[in-house]
N, C-alpha and C positions, 0 to 999 in steps of 0.2 A: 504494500500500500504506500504509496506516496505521500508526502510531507505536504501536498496542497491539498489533498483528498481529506484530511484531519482537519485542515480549517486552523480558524486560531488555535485552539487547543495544541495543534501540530507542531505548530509554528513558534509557539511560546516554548515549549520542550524542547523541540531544536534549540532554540536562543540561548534557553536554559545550562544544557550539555557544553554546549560551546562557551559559554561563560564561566561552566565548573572545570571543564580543562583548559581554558586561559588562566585561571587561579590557579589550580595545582601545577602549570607549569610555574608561573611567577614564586609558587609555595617553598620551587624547586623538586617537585614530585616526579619529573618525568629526567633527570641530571642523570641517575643512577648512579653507579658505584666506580671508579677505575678500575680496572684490571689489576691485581698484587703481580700478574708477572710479566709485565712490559718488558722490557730490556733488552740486550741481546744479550744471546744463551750459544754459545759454542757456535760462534759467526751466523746466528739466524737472529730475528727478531720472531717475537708468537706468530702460530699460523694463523691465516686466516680468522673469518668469524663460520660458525659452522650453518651459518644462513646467510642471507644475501646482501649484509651491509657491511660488507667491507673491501678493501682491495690490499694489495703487497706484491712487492716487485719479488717476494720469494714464495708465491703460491708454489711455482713447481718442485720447491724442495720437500713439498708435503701430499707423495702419490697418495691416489685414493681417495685425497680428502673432498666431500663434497661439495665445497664452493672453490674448488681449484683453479678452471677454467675460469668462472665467474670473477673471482678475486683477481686474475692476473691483469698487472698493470705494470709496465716497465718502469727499471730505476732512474733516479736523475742521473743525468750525465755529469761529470764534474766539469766546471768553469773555472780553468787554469787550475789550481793546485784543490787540495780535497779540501786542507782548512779554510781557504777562501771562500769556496762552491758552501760549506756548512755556515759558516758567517753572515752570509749573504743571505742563506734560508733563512737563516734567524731572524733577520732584519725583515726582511721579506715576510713570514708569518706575525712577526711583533706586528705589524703593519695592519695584518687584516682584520675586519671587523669579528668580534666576537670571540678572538683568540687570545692564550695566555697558555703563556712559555712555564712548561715544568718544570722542563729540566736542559740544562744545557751543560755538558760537560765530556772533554776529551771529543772525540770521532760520536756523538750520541745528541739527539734534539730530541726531545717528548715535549708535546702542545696538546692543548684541549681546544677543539672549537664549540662554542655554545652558541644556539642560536638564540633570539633576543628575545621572542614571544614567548616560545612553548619551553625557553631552558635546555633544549635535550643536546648533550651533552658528547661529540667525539673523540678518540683517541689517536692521535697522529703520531708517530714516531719517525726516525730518520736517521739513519744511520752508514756514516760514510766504511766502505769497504777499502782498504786500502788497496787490498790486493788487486782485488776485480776493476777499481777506477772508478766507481758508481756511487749514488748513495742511494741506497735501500729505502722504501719506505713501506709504511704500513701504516690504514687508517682504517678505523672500525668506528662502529656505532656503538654506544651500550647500552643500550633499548632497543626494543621492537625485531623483526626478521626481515623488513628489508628500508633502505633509504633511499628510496627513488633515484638512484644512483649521485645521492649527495657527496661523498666519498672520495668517488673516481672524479668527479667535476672540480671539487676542491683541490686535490694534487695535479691534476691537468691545470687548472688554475693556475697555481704554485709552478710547475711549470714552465707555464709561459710567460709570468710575471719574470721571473729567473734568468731567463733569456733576453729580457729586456734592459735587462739592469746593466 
């Protein structure tokens, strides 16, 4: 049944709902939790998310898993040297709206992006490889099963902003 076929009645409980999850995000109900094991772990960053909100330039070192395909997103390239190309990120994500730097330390960046209405709340990390030349990234949601491909848009973003600089 349709939300005009209810009439006002309909239409006031929609308004309703959407005004109790515009507060519970402001409550910060929809944030969720961090991850306790972000990091890198023996040259990997965590796999994937085991649903559809997240990407990382190391899906393929995790066969089987089922958001492998889905999650895969290449790493950044480096911009002349690695600690330059991680600097530049920083400065770069400092930048964007809704973001806050966790952690910055050695070859490692961890950021939260929050969005401003609903709070929900993502995990970015970054991580330069020396070896390979790359910097790694992983970004997930911690809510919900999927992010309308919020994720992959924000590090494409990142990016192309990167190449700009």
């Amino acid at each position: 049944m349709s939300v005009l076929k209810w009439g006002g009645a309909g239409l006031a409980a929609l308004a309703m709902l959407t005004l109790l999850a515009v507060l519970g995000g402001q409550l910060g109900l929809w944030r969720g939790q961090a991850p306790d094991d972000l990091g890198v772990r023996n040259g990997r960053l965590k796999p994937p998310s085991m649903t559809a909100n997240s990407v990382s330039s190391q899906a393929g070192l995790w066969p089987g898993h089922p958001q492998q395909e889905a999650a895969r997103i290449e790493p950044l390239a480096l911009l002349g040297d690695g600690p330059g190309t991680l600097q530049r990120l920083h400065d770069t994500v400092a930048a964007m709206p809704g973001a806050r730097i966790v952690r910055f330390e050695g070859d490692y960046l961890r950021a939260e992006f929050t969005t401003p209405l609903m709070q929900f709340t993502d995990d970015a990390e970054f991580w330069l490889d020396r070896e390979a030349g790359v910097v790694h990234v992983r970004s997930a949601s911690r809510l919900g099963r999927g992010d309308l491909g919020t994720n992959r848009r924000r590090i494409e973003a990142l990016r192309a902003r990167l190449q700009e600089r």
